[in-house]
PLY file of the C-alpha trace (Angstrom):
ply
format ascii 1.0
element vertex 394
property float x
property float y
property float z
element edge 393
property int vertex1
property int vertex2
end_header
-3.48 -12.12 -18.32
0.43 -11.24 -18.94
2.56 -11.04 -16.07
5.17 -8.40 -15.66
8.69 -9.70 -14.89
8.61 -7.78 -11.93
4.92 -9.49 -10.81
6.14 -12.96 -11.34
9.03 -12.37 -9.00
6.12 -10.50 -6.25
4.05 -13.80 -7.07
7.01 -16.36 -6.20
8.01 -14.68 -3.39
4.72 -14.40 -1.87
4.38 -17.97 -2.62
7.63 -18.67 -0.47
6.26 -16.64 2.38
2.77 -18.35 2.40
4.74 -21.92 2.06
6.39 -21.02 5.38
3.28 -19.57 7.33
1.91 -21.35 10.34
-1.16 -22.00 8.21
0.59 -23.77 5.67
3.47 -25.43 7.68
1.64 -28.41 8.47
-0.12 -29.15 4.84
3.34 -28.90 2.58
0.85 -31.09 -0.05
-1.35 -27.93 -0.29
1.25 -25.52 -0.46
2.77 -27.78 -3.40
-0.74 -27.33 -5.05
-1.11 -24.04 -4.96
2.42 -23.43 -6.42
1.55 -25.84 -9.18
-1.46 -23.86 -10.25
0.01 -20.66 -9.65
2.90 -22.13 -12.27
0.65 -22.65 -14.81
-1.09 -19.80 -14.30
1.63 -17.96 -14.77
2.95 -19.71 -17.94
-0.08 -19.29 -19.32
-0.60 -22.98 -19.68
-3.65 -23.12 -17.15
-6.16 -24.03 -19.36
-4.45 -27.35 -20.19
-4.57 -28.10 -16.25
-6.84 -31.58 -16.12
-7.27 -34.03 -12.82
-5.31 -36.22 -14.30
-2.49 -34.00 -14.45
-2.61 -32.48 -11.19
-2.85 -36.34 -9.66
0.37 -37.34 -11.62
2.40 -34.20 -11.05
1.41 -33.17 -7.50
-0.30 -36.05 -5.35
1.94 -39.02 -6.60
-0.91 -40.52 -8.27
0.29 -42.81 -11.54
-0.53 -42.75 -14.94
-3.24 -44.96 -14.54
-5.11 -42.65 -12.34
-9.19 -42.46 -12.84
-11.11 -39.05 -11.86
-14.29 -41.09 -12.16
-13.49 -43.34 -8.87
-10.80 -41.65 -7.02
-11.69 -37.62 -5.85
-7.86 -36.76 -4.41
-7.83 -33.92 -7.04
-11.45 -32.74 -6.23
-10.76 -33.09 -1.80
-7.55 -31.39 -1.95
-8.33 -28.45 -4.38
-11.16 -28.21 -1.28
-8.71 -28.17 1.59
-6.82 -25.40 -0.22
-9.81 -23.21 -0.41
-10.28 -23.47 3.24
-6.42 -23.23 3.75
-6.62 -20.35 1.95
-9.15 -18.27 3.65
-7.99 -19.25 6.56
-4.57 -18.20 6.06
-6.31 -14.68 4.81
-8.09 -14.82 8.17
-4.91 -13.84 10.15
-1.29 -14.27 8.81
-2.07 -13.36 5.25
-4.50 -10.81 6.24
-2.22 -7.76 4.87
-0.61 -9.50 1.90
-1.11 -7.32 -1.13
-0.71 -10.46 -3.53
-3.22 -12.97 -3.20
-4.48 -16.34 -4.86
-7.62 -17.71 -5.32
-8.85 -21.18 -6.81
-12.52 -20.66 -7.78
-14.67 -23.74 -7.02
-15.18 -25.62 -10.24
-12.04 -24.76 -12.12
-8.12 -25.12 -11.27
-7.13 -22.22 -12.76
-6.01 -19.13 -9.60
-6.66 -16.20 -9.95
-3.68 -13.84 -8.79
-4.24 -10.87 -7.27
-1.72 -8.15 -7.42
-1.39 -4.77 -5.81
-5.15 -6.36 -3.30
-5.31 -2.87 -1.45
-4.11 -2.76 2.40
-6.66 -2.42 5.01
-6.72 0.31 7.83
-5.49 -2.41 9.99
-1.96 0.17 10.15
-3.88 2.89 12.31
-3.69 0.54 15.33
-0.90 0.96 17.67
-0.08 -2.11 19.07
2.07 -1.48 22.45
2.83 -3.88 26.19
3.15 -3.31 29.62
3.27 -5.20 32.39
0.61 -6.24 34.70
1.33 -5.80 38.37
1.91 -9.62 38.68
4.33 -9.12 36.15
2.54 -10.81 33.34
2.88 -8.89 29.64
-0.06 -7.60 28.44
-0.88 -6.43 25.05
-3.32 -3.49 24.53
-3.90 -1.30 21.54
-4.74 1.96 20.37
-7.00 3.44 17.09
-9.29 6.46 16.56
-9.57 9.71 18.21
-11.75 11.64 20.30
-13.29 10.46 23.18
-11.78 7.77 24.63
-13.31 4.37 24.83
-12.19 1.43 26.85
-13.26 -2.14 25.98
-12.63 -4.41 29.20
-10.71 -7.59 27.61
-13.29 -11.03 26.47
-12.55 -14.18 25.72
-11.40 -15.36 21.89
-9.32 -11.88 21.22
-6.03 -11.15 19.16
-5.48 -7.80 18.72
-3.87 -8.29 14.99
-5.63 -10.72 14.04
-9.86 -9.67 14.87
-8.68 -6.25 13.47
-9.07 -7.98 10.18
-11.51 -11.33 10.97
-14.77 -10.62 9.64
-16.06 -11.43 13.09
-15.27 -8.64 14.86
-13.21 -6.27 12.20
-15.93 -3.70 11.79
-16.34 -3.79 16.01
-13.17 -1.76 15.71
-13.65 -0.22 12.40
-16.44 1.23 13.09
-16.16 2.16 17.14
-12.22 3.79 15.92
-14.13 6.15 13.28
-15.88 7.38 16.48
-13.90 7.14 19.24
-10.18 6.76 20.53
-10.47 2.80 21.12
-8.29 0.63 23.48
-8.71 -2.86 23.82
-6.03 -5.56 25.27
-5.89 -9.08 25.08
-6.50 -10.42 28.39
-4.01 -12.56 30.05
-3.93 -16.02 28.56
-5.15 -14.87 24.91
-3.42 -13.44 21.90
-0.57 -11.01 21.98
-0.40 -11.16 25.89
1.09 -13.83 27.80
-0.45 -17.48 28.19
1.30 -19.32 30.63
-0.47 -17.57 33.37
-2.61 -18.10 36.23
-5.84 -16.10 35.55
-8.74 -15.26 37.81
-11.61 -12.43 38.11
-9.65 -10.43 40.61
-6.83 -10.61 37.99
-8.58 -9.70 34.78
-9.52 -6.18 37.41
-6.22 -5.60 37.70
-5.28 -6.02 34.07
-7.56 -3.69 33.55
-6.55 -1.08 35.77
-2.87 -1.51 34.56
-4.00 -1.07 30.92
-6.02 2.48 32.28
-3.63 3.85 34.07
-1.26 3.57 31.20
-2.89 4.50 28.19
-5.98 6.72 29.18
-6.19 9.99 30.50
-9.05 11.42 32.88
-12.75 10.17 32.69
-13.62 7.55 29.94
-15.77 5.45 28.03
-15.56 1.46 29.34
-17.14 -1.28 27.44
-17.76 -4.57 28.48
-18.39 -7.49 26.34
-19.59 -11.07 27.42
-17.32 -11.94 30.51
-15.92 -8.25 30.26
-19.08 -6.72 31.38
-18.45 -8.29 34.44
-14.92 -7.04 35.01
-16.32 -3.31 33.82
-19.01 -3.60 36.21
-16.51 -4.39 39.07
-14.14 -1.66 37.82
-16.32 1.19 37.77
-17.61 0.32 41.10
-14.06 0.75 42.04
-12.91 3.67 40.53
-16.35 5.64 39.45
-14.51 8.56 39.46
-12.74 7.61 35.92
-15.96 6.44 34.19
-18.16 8.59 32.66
-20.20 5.82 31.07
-20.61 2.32 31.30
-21.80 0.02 28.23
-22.39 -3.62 28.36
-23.12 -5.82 25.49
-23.64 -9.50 25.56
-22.96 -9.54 29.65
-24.13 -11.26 32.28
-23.63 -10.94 36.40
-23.69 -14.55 37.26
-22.29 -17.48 36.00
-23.98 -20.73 37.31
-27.18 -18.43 36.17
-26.47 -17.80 32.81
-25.38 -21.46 31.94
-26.15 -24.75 33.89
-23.31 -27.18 35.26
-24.30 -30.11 32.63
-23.62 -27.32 29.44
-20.19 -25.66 30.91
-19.11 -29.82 31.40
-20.14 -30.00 27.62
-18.73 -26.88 26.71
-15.49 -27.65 28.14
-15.85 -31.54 26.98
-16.08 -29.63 22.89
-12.74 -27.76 23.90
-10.85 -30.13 25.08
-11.94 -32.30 22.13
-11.87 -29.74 19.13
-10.11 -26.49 20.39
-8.40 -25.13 16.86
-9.02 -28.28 15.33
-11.30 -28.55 11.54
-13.90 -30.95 12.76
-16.91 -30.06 11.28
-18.88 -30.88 14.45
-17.32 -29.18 16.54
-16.98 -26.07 14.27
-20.56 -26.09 13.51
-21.42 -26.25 17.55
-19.33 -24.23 18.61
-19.07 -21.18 15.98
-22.78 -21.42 15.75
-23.18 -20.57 19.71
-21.79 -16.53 18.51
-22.74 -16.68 15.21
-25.71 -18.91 14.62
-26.04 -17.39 10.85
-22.84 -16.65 9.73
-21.10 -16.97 6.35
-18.72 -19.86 5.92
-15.88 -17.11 5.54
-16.86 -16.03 9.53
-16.91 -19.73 10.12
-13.36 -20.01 8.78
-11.99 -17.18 10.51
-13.54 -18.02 13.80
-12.05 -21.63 13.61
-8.83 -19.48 12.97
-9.28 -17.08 15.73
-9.76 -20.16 17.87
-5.98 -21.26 17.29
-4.41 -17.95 17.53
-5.96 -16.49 20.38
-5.90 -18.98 23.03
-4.67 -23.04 23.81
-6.74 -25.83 24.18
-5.95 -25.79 28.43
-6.58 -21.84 28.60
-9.67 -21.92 26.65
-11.33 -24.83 29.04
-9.83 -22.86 32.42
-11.52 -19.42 30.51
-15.09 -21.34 31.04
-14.07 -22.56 34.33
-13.72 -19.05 35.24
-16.77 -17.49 33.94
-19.04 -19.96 35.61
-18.17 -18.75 38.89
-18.47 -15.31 38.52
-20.86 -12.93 40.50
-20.83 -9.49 39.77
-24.77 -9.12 41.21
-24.32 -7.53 44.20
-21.44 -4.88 43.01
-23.66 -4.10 40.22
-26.33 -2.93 42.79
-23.69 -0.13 43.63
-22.76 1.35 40.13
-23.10 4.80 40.47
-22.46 6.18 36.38
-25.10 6.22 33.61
-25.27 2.68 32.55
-26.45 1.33 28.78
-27.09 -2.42 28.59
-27.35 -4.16 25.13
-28.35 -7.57 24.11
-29.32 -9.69 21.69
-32.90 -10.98 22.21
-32.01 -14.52 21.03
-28.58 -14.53 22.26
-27.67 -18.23 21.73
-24.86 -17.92 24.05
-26.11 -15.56 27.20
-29.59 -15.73 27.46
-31.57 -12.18 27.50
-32.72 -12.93 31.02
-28.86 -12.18 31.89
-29.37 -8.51 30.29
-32.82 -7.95 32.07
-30.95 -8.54 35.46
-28.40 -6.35 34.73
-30.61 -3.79 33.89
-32.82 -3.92 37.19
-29.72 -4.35 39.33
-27.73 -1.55 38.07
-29.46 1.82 39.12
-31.13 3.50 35.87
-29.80 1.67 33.54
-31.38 2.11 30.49
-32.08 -1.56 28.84
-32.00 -1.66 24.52
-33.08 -5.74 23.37
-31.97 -6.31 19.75
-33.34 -8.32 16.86
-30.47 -10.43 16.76
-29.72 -14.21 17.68
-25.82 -13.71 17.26
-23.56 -13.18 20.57
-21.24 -11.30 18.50
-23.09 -8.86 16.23
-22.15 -9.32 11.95
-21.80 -5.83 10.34
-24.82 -7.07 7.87
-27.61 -7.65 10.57
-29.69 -4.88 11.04
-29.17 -4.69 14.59
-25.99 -3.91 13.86
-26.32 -0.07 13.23
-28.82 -0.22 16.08
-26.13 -0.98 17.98
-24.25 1.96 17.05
-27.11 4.42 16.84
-27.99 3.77 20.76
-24.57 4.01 21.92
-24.33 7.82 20.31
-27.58 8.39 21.50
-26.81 7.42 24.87
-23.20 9.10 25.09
-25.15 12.15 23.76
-27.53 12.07 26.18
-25.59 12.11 29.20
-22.92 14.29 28.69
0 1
1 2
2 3
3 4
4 5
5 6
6 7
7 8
8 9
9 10
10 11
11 12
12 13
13 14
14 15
15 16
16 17
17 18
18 19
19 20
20 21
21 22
22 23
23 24
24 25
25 26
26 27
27 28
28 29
29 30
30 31
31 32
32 33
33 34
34 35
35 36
36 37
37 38
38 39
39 40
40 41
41 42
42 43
43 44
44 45
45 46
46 47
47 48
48 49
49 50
50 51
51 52
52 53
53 54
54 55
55 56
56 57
57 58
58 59
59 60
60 61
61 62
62 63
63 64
64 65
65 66
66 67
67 68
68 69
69 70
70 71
71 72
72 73
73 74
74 75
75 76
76 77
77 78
78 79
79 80
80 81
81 82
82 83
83 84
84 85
85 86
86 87
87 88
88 89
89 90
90 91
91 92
92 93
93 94
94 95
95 96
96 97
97 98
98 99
99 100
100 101
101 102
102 103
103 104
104 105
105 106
106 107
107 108
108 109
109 110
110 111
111 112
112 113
113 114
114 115
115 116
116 117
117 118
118 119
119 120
120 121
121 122
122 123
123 124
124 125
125 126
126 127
127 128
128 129
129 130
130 131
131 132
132 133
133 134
134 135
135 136
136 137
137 138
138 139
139 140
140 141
141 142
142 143
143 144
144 145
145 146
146 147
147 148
148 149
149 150
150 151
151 152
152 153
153 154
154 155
155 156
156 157
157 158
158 159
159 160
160 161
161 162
162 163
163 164
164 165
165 166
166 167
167 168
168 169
169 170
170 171
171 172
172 173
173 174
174 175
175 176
176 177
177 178
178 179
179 180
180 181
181 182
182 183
183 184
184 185
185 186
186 187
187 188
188 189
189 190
190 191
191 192
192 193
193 194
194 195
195 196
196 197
197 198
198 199
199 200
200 201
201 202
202 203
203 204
204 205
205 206
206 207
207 208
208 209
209 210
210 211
211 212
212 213
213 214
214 215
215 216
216 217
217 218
218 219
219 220
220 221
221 222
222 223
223 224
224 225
225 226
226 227
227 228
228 229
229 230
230 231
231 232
232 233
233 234
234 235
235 236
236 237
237 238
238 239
239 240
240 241
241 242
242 243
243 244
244 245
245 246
246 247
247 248
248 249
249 250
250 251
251 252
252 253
253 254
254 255
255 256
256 257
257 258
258 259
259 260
260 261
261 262
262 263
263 264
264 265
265 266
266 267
267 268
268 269
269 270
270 271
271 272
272 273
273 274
274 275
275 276
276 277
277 278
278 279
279 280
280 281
281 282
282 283
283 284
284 285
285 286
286 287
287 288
288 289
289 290
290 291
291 292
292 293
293 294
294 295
295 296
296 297
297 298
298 299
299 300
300 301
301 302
302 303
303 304
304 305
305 306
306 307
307 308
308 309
309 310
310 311
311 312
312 313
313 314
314 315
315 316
316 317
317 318
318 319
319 320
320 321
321 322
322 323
323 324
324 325
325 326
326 327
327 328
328 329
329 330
330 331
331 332
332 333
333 334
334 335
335 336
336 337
337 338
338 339
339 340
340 341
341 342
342 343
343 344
344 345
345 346
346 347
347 348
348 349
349 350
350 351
351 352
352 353
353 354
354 355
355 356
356 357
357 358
358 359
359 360
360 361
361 362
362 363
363 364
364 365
365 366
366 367
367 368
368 369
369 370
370 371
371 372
372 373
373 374
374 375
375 376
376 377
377 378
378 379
379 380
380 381
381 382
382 383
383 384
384 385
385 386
386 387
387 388
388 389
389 390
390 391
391 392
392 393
């Protein structure tokens, strides 16, 4: 297709920007590629693009290079398509020029004028924690407010556009007023930190008592269950409902000592990194059937929202929790959801919850994935029982 003047200069300056991303920083080769393409591309001339050529003029390859016994064109047009989405997965998630190299061909398609997402309507903000650590929390939607207690693996600009989580907060903003906060030790908030239980409480009491007004909605999430079970034991006064998805009240119950050791033994071996082993295990454990995009933007999500050190301490932490007893004395309507093949926290987790907490009304899902994908059906379950349930006890 012909290229505007003005489109060619968008497309090389969006070229320099991804060059000069974190993504790309450390694979200069790939960035090279895709500038080559885009080149040709651009001057038309794609169609005369051949291994040969992109050997010779990119990967120092000579003239007597040979497609037939040596793949470098084939493995590194690969690695930019990963690159690639994964760059899309969190710097480049809001670029409005984009490039894509179709498997098969070397010939990118540019895309100019790729629409913005609704990732603008978030309002990302800090405060400080009483300890004096910086916390990030943000702010989307409107009506009645809903607080998410802070989990493990968050970054508040970059899951508002992962496909892992990004319609978690599209779809609970169209309802609600959401705030969420990265907990200490993950994303926007501060890392070098000392973290514990009684910490992430008071995190989350900082975050209320500066962004929400009167009685709420609290959500907890994996780990954050436990934290919003402890808080609105504390304080039932400002909860009008608590939900729980994913939780569970005691650690060294929900996982043995032999699988946190191999847990932590995966972290400190592949934290961030692109080992396919360790992607496969790991990303598998919340999303046993998801799409190799989710796959690349967990792997992503991995790097941005926490280091290899916080990450192991994280699992340190949640094996020692015990929220049982406190959960005996919650005192507002409770709804607890869970995945009935929860790979990750096993459903027993949810059926103790629900006979611990008084009157808690228990909803099992057809679902193996820790983290819900907007496609499963149990997704707008999930939804559906939460308005029922706010609905109901009004």
């Amino acid at each position: 297709m012909p290229y505007s003047p003005d489109d060619r200069d968008k497309v090389q300056r969006q070229l320099a920007v991804l060059a000069k991303s974190t993504t790309f920083a450390t694979a200069p080769q790939l960035a090279n590629l895709l500038a080559y393409l885009v080149a040709a591309e651009l001057n038309n001339t794609s169609h005369e693009l051949n291994q040969t050529r992109i050997a010779m003029d990119v990967l120092g390859r000579r003239a007597d290079f040979d497609a037939a016994t040596d793949a470098i064109v084939r493995v590194e047009a690969g690695r930019l398509r990963t690159k690639l989405r994964e760059y899309y997965a969190a710097e480049g998630a809001e670029d409005q020029i984009r490039f894509d190299v179709p498997k098969g061909r070397y010939s990118p398609k540019i895309h100019v004028g790729f629409p913005q997402s609704p990732a603008a309507a978030q309002q990302i903000r800090f405060l400080k924690s009483p300890d004096g650590t910086s916390l990030a929390y943000a702010v989307s939607g409107k009506g009645m407010q809903l607080v998410k207690a802070a989990n493990w693996l968050s970054h508040l600009e970059f899951d508002h556009q992962s496909p892992v989580w990004r319609h978690w907060w599209r779809e609970l903003s169209a309802r609600y007023q959401l705030i969420r906060y990265d907990e200490r030790g993950c994303g926007l908030s501060d890392w070098d930190v000392e973290f514990s239980f009684e910490s992430w409480l008071e995190d989350l009491e900082a975050v209320i008592e500066r962004a929400v007004a009167g009685r709420f909605v609290l959500l907890g999430i994996s780990q954050g269950a436990a934290v919003a079970i402890a808080y609105a034991v504390k304080h039932p006064e400002r909860v009008s409902h608590l939900i729980l998805y994913g939780g569970f009240a005691q650690g060294h119950l929900t996982w043995s000592k032999e699988v946190v050791d191999t847990i932590r033994g995966l972290i400190r071996i592949g934290w961030g990194s692109d080992h396919p082993i360790f992607r496969k295990v790991f990303a598998s454990l919340f999303r046993p059937e998801g799409t190799p995009e989710q796959f690349d933007s967990f792997d992503a999500l991995q790097r941005v929202s926490a280091s290899p050190e916080n990450a192991e301490k994280f699992f340190e932490t949640f094996y020692s929790l015990d929220v049982l007893e406190p959960a005996s004395r919650v005192k507002v309507p409770t709804l607890v959801l869970h995945a009935k093949d929860d790979l990750m926290v096993a459903v027993t987790q949810a059926r103790l919850l629900a006979t611990t907490i008084p009157n808690a009304r228990l909803v099992l899902l057809e679902s193996r994935s820790h983290i819900l994908g907007e496609a499963e059906p149990a997704w707008p379950r999930f939804l559906q029982e939460i308005q029922t349930f706010l609905t109901e006890y009004q």
